[in-house]
N, C-alpha and C positions, 0 to 999 in steps of 0.2 A: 509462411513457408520459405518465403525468400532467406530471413533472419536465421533458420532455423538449416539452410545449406549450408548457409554463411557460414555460421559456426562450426559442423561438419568442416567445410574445407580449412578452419583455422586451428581447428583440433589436431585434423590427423597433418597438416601442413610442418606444423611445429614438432613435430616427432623427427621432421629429417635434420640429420645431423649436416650437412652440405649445401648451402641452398644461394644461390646469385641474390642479390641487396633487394633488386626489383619484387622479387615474390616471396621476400620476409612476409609473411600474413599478421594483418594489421594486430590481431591480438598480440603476437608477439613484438612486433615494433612498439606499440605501446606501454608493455612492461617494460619496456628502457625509455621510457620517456620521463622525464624527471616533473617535476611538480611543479607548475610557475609559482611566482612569487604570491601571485593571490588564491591560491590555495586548489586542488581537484587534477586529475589529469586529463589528457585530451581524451579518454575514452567517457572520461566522465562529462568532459564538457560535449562532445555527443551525443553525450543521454538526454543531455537538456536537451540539445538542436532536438530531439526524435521528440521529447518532450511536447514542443510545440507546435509541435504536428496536432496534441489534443492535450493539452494541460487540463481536463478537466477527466480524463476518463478513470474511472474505477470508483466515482463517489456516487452516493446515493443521493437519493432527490432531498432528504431531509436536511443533508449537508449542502448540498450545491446550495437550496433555500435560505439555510442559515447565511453563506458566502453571501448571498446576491442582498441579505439586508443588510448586511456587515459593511458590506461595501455599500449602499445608501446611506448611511448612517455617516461612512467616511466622507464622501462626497458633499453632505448635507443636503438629501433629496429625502428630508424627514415626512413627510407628508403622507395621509393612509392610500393615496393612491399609488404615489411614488414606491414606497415601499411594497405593495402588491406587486407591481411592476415587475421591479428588481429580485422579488422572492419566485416569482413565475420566470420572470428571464430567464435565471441561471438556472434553474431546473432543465428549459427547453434547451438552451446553450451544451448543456450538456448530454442531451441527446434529440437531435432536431427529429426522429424522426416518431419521438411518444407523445407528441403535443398532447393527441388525441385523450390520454390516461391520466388527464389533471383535469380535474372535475370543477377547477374554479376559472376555467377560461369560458368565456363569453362566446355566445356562437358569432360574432362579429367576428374576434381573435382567434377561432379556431377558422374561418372563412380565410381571413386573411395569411393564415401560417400556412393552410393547405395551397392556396394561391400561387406562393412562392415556387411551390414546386410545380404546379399545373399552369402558370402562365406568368412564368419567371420576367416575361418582358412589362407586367401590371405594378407599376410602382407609380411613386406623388411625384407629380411634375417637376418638382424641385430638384429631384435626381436626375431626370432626364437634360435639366438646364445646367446643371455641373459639365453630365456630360458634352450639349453641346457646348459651353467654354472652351470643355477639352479639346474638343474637335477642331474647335476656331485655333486653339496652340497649336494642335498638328497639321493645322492648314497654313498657317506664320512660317513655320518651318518650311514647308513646303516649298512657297515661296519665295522665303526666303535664298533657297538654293536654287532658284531655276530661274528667277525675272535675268539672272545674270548670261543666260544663256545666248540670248538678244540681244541683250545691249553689249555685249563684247565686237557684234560685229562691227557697231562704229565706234567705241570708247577708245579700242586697242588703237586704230589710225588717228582718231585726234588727240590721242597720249605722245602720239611716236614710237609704238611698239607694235605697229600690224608688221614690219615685214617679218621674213622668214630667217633673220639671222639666229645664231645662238641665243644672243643676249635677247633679242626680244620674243622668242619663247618662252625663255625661261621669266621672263619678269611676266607675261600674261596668265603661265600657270599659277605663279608667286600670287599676282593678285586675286584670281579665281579663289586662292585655296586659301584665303587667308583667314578666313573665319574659322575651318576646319585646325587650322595650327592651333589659334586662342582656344579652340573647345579642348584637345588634345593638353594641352600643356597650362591651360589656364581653369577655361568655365567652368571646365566641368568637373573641375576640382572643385571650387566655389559651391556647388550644388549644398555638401551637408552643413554648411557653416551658416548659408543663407537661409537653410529649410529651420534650423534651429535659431537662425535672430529673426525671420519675419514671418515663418508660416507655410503654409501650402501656395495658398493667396497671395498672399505677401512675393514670396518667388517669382509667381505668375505673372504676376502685376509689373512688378522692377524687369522681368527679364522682356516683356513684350515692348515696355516702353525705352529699355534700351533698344532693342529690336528694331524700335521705331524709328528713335532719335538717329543711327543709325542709319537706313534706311533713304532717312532724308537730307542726310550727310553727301551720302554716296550720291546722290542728283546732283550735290554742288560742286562738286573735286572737277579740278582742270588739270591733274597731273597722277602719273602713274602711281608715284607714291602718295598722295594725297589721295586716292582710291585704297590704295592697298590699305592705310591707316583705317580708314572709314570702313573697310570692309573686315579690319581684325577686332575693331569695336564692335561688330556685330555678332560676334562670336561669343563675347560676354551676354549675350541674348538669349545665341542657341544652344549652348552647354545645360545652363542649369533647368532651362527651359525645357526641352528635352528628355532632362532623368526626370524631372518633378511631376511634368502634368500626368505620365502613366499614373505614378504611386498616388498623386491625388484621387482619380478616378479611380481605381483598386480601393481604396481607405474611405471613400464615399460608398461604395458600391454592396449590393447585399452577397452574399457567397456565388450564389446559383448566377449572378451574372457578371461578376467581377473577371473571371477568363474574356469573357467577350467584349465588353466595356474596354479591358487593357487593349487587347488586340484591334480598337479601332485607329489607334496611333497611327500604325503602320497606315492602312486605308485613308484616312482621312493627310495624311502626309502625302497618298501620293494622288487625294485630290488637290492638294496645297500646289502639288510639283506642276498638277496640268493648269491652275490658275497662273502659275506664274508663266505657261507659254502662251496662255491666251491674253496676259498682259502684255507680252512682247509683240504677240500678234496684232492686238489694238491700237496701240501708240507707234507702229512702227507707221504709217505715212502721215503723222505730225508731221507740219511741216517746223524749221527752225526758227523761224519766227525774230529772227537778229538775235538770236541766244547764242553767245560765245560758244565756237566748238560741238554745236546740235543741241538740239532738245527733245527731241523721241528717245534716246536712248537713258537721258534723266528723268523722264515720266516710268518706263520702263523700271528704273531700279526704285524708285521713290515710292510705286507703286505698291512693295510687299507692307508699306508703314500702315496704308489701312486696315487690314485685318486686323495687326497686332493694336492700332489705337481700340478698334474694336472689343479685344480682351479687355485691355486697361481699363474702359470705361463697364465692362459687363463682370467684371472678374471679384467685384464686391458686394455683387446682387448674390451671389450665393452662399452658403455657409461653407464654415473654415473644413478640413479635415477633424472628424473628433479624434481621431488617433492624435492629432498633434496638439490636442487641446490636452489631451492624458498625459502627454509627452510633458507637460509644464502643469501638472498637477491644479489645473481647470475644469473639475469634473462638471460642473454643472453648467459651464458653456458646453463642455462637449456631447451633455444629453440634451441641451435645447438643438446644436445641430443637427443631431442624428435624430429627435425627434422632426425633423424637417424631411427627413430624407429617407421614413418610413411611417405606416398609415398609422400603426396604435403603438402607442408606450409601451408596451409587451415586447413587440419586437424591438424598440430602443433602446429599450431596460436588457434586453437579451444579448445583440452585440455590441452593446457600451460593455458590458460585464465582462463578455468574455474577450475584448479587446484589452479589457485593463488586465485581465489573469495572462493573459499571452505579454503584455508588456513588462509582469512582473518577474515571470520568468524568462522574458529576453537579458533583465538584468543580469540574472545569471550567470547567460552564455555570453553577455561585455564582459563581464566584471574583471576579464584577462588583460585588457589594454588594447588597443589600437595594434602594436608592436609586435605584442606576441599573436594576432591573431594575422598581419603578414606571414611573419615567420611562420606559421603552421599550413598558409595557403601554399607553402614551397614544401614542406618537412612530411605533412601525413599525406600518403596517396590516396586513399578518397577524396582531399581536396587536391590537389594535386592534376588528378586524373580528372576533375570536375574543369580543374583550370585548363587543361591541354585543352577540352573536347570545346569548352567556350570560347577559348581566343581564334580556334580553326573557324569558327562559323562568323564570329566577328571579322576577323582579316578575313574569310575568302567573300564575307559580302560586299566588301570594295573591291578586291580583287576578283572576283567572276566579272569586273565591268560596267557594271549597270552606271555608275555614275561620272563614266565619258561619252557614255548617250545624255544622260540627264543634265549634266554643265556642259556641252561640247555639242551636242546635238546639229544645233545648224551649223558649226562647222562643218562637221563630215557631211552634213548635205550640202553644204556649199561646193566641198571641195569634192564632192561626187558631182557637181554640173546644175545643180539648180540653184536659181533667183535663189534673193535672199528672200523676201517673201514668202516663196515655196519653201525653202528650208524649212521658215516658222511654221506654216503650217503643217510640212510633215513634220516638228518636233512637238506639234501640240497632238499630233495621231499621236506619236509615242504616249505622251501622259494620259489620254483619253484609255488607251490599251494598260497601263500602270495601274489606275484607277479601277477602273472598270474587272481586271483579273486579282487584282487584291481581293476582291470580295469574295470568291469561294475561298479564300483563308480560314473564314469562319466554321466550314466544315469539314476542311481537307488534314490540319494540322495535327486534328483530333482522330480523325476516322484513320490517313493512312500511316499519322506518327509522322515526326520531325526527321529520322536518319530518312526513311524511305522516300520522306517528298525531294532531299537534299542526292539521295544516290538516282535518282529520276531523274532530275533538273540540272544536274549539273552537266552530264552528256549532253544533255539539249542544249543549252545555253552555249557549251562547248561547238557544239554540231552549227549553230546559228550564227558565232561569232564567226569560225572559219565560212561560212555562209557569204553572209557582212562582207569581211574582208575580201575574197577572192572576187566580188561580185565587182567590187573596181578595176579587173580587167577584162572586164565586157567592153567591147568600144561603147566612147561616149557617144556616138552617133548613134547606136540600136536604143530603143524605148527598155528595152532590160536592161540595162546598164542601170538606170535611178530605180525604177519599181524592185530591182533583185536588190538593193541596198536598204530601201525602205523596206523590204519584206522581210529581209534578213534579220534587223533592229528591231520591228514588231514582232517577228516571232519570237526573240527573244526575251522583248516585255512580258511577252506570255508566260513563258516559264519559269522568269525570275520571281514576280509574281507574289502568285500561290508557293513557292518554295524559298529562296534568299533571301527573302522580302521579309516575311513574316517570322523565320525561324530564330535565324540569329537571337533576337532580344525575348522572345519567346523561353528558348530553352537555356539560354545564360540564369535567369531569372531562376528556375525549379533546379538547377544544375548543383548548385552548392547548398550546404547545410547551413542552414539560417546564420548559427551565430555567425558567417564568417559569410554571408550573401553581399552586405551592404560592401564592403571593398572586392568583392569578386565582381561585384556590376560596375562598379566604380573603373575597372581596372579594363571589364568589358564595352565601356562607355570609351574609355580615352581611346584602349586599340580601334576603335569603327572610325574615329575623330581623326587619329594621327595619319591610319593608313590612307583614310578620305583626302587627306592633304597631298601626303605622298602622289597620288592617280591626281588630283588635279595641278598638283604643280608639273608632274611629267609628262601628263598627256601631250599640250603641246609640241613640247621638244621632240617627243618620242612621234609627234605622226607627221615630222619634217625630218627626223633620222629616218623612219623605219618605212614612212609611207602607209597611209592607210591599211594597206594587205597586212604589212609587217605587225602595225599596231595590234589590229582586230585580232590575231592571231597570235601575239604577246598573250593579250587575256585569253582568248579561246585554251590557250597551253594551259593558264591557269585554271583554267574548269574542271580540266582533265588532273591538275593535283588536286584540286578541293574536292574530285570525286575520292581518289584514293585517300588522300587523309580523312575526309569521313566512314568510307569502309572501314579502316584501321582501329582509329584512334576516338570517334564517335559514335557511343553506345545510345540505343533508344531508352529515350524518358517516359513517353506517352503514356497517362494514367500511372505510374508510378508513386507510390507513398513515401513519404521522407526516408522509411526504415527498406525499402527497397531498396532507393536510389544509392544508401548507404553502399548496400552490397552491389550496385551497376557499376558503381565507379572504383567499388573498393575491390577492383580485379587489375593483375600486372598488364602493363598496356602491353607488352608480348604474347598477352592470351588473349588482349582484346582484339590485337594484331591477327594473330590467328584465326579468331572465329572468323574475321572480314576475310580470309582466303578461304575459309569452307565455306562461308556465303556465297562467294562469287561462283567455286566450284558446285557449289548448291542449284545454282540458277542454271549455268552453264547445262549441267546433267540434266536437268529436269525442265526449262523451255526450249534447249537448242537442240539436244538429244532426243527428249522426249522420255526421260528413264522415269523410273518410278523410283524417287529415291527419299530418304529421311531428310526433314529440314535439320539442319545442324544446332546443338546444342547450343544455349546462350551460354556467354560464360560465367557470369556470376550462379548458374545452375551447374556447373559439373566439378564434380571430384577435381580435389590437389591435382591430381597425376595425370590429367587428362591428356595436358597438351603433350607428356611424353609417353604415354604409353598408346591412346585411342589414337591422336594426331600421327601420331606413324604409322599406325593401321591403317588409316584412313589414307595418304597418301601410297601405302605399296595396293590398294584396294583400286585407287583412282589411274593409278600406273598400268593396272591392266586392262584398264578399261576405256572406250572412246574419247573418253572425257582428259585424257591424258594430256594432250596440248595444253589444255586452260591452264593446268598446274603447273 
């Protein structure tokens, strides 16, 4: 239905003789598109991306059969089981849900294919131990970022960089941030070159034991710059670390749980965050023990290497990625993993097949170069508009703040009036609150959709920073003075949560059309990385210029943009098909722009008033002319009515 407005609006769109560059309709911007050198135009190289949404649909079962032994045969999985397998795979693969109408599956194999659907979380341990791997990377991470939160309160004095002058805020943000610079500018570039020489595995492995070595680096530094160095080596850890272990766990995972499996990152990152404040909180009454310059705050940083030694030594008890075994044309390593990581050959034989049929025609939608598939991330506005709506949610998840609580934390409790002590433990309430509100993520992302968890959360977050901040001119004598700050900070955990938390990487991920995903998350990896750097290099400085209130209320401002640039410019995905999404994003962001103003007036009328009024059109559903013929109506309509202010 979607596809079929689309077209309607690119029909009659093309008829006007006059039209601004922005709302050329894609059909027509594509008949001027000239033909890369490797042959197809971009409309065609988006029939593949939709392609692989179901590269298998329209064949009959006789065919799909022939494919799935055609392909054993290639593989060299001759054998009369094997080829069973693979002739029943591809059948099912191409439609999961007629298992039931193949009279040669085994009531075991029909038990176990209905399963899937009826108790999606019953699979072989083997998959459960991937996952937890994964979980152990997103808890390295974690850590990674927050043991530093601690030990800054004595490293920065025995460096020579606690006081409050210029220069030595700015080198304590420098050193803070300096892992986030190398992921930005370095790691996490690294990702696809290291995924292609070593692996899923392999990645894992190199990047936690960097992680490590790291780790135990920064325990031994006696100088600011000899931290900063130790702490931008750890960066080459958390970059590749980071894009890879989701895609592993996705590439491991069977359909029906592969959404939820991905989204434990987020969660299990922000149990990583609160381990690393309860490390701080452990090692802080070490005593020094004749350690040059202390030693609680080198336990402290040294502290995140165990987890990650942990991966290194667990991260080869489990089987590779088969996708990346297909990737180097290793079929029969890649059906011994995946026969690991489901109960019967049927199902192995089923998504090994229809992973190699998706990979053949990803070749496809490469086959244009690296170069030109930049170039189009700028030139066609379906990606284009894919690109705006993903870099808004990436930059506003540094900038709403969250992660000058999570590195800075006991700071702002200190410099709110309490022990250092108490600081740690109110910064370990914040992670215990991080943690612990991640986990309806699981049901909220899907039930209320990504714009609406983000136009919810972001007022609040707003509402709690200026909270926060103001709450420092309580006198410090009244008992409100510290609980109105620690309350303001945890209600904030709250609502970042379930909504900044989980969205971001979430909807960057579905945003773009396949051929052109891998450098659009690429691209959404570096912005989360660069801007992460940016907030911790300036935080310091910025709450010795502006003063706590000032700061708090720096970001609280920015809450209040990242609401309106996602009314604007961020259109919902939720449950969306590839050939949907085409037409969500293939609308002028001037009409995307618009709908966000008859939303607001939407709401306005109908909670504040109480009117009984129509929800407003989506835009990829209304006629060409809308926004100039309806949209005027609609405002002289709203003009006479109470609702007049909002507009």
């Amino acid at each position: 239905m979607a596809s079929e407005k689309k077209n309607d609006r690119s029909s009659s769109s093309a008829e006007q003789t006059e039209i601004e560059h922005d709302d050329v309709p894609r059909t027509a911007a594509l008949d001027g598109d000239k033909k890369q050198a490797t042959g197809g135009t971009t409309n065609e190289r988006l029939e593949v991306s939709k392609k692989l949404a179901n590269p298998l649909a329209g064949l009959s079962a006789e065919q799909l059969g022939a494919m799935g032994e055609d392909y054993a045969r290639l593989a060299g999985l001759t054998s009369d089981e094997d080829m069973r397998a693979f002739r029943l795979g591809a059948i099912i693969a191409g439609d999961h849900t007629q298992y039931d109408q193949i009279p040669e599956l085994t009531d075991r194999e029909r038990e176990v294919l209905e399963r899937e659907t009826t108790h999606k979380w019953s699979n072989p341990s083997m998959l459960y131990w991937v996952v937890a791997i994964c979980s152990l990377c997103a808890a390295v991470q974690g850590m990674d970022e927050t043991v530093v939160n601690g030990a800054q309160i004595f490293y920065k004095t025995m460096f020579g960089i606690g006081s409050k002058s210029q220069r030595d805020t700015w080198l304590v943000g420098l050193v803070n941030g300096a892992p986030y610079l190398c992921c930005a500018v370095i790691g996490c570039w690294l990702t696809d070159p290291m995924n292609r020489l070593f692996g899923r595995r392999g990645t894992i492995f190199i990047s936690c034991l960097i992680s490590a070595l790291a780790c135990f680096w920064q325990a031994f530094t006696n100088t600011w710059w000899h931290m900063f160095i130790a702490r931008f080596v750890l960066g080459f850890g958390i970059g590749p670390k980071s894009a890879t272990t989701p895609v592993f766990a996705a590439e491991c995972s069977p359909p029906k749980l592969r959404g939820a499996l991905v989204m434990q990152w987020q969660m299990w990152t922000a149990f990583g965050i609160m381990l690393g404040y309860i490390a701080d909180l452990a090692f802080y009454f070490v005593p020094d023990s004749g350690i040059e310059l202390g030693l609680n705050w080198r336990l402290m940083m040294g502290s995140a290497m165990i987890p990650a030694i942990v991966v290194c030594l667990l991260a080869y008890k489990c089987p590779e990625s088969p996708r990346w075994y297909l990737s180097k044309n290793r079929h029969r390593d890649a059906f011994d993993s995946v026969c690991q990581l489901r109960f019967e050959k049927v199902q192995a034989a089923r998504d090994l097949f229809y992973t190699h049929t998706l990979l053949e025609t990803e070749k496809q939608a490469m086959s244009i170069g690296t170069a030109n598939r930049i170039k189009e991330l700028f030139t066609i506005r379906r990606n284009r508009n894919a690109m705006v709506a993903s870099e808004i949610v990436m930059f506003m998840q540094q900038f709403c703040g969250v992660n000058i609580i999570a590195y800075f934390s006991s700071e702002i409790f200190v410099e709110a009036g309490y022990s250092d002590v108490s600081a740690l433990a109110a910064s370990l309430g914040f992670g215990v609150i991080n943690w612990l509100f991640a986990l309806p993520a699981f049901y909220t992302i899907d039930t209320f959709g990504r714009r609406n968890l983000l136009l919810t959360t972001f007022p609040l977050m707003s509402l709690f920073m200026f909270f926060t901040g103001y709450s420092f001119w309580i006198p410090e004598s009244s008992k409100a003075h510290i609980a109105c700050i620690a309350l303001g900070i945890y209600l904030f955990g709250m609502v970042y949560s379930p909504g900044e938390g989980p969205v971001p990487f979430t909807y960057s991920a579905e945003a773009y059309p396949l051929y052109i995903r891998p450098i659009g998350m690429s691209l959404a990896t570096a912005t989360t990385w660069l801007f992460n750097f940016i907030l911790a290099l300036t935080w310091p400085s910025m709450l010795n210029a502006f003063t706590p209130q000032g700061g708090f209320s720096w970001y609280a401002g920015w809450n209040i943009i990242g609401f309106f640039l996602v009314l604007f410019f961020v259109p919902e995905t939720k449950e969306k098909t590839l050939e949907e999404l085409d037409g969500v994003f293939d609308v002028p962001l001037r009409r995307q722009a618009a709908y966000g103003v008859r939303q607001a007036v939407y709401f306005w009328r109908r909670y504040i008033f109480r009117q009984s009024v129509d929800k407003p059109t989506l835009p990829h559903d209304e006629p060409a002319g809308f926004t100039k013929e309806k949209d005027a109506a609609l405002r002289e309509k709203v003009t006479d009515g109470p609702g007049a202010a909002a507009v």
